[in-house]
N, C-alpha and C positions, 0 to 999 in steps of 0.2 A: 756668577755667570748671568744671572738675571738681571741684575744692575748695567751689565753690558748690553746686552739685550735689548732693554728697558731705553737705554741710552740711546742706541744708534737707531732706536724706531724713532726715537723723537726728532732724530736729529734728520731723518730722514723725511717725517713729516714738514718738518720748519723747511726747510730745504725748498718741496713740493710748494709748500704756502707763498714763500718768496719767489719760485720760476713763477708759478701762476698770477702772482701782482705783477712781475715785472711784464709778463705778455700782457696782459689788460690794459697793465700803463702805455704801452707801446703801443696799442691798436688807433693807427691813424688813416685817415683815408687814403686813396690813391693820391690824392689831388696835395693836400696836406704833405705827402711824402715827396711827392713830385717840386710842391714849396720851397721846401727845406733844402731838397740838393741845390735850386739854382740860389737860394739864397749863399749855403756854403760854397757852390759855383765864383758865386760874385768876388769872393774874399779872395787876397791873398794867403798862400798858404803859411803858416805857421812854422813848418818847416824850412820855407823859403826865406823866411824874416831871421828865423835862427843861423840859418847857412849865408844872410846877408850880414849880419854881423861880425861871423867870423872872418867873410871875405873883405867886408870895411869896415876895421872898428872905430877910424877916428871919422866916420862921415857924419854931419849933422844936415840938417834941413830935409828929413827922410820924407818921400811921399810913395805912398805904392799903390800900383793897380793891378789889377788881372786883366789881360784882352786876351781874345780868341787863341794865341799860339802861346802866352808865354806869363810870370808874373812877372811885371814891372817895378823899377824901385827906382824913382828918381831923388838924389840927393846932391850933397856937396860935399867935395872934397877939398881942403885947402880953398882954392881961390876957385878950382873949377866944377863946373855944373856936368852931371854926369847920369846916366840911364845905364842902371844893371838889369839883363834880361837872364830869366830863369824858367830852365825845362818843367814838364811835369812833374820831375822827379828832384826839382829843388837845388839842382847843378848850375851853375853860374854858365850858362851860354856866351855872353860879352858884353862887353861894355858901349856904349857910346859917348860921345862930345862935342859939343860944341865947337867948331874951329872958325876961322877968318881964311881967304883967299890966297894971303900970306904964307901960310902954314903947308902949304902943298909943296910939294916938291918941287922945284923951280925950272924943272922939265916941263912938269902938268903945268905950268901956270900959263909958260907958252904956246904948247900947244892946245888949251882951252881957248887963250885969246886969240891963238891964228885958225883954228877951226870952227868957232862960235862967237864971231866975233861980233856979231849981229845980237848977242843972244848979253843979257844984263845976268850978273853973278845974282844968285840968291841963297840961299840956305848954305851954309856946308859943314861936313860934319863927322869925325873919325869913326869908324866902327874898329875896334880890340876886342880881337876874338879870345878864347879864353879854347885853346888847343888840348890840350885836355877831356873836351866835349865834344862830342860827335855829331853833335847837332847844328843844323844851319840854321839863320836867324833869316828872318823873314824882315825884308824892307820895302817900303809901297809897294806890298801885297805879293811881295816876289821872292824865292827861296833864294839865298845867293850860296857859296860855295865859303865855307868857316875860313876866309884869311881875312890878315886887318887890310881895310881899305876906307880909302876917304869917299864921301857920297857929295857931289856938288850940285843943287838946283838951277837949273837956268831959264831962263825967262826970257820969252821975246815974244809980244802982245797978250794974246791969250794963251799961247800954248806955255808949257813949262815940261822940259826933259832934265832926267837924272842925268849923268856921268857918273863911274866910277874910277875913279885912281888908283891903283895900287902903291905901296910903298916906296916902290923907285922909282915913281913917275906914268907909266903905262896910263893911258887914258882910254875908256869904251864906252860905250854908248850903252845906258843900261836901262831905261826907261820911260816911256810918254805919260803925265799925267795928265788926264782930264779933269 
């Protein structure tokens, strides 16, 4: 009974000795601690990277970011170039694409060129929302509502406005950049 005794004080000591190193190893400053988040801030998450895999395994050419709303993961697939966006919680929010002018529904094509016809095509680009998520994805700076739609830049002098398309064509007016 003593041997038991004997046993669980020591074990009890070693215990105390190891909480007590591990507080002392840990005492960093405010500032130091403060470091360290925005460092891990910076990174993409590890969980995001794992959850990007399974949602693309054959993609190559991966690059990732974190910005303010979401963690990014631009890579390729097959032939096309592609931007997966990912919530805090590491859910695949949606996809984007690179498109051509071409590629729109041939409703939008018309009435972009009869309502903008002043205005030169620039950027354009699919967003594939990933419906499953409840989250809206934010585009020049703007929450929009989770369906897939195409985003078209247009350009006439200095000003440059968004349009959005939706899938059968619908075309609105969705934003001025400066």
């Amino acid at each position: 009974m003593k041997k038991i005794f004997l046993a669980a004080g020591v074990l009890i000591m070693s215990a105390n000795i190891t909480f007590a190193h591990t507080i002392e190893g840990n005492k960093k400053t405010k500032a130091e601690r403060k470091e360290i988040r925005k460092e891990n801030n910076d990174e993409v998450s590890s969980f995001t990277k794992t959850q990007f895999y399974e949602d693309f395994p054959a993609a190559t050419d991966i690059r990732y970011q974190r910005t303010s709303h979401f963690d990014e993961v631009s890579f390729v697939s097959g032939n096309d170039s592609l931007t997966a966006y990912y919530d805090i919680h590491s859910t695949l929010v949606g996809t984007t694409q690179n498109k051509s002018f071409a590629d729109l529904p041939e409703s939008a094509q018309r009435n972009i060129e009869k309502r903008y016809s002043d205005y030169q095509v620039g950027r354009v680009f699919k967003y594939d929302d990933n419906e499953n998520n409840e989250i809206d994805l934010t585009m020049f700076d703007m929450a929009f509502d989770g369906a897939d739609n195409y985003f078209v830049e247009l350009k006439k002098n200095s000003e440059t406005i968004v349009v959005k398309v939706d899938m059968v064509g619908n075309v609105s007016f969705y934003k001025t950049i400066m």
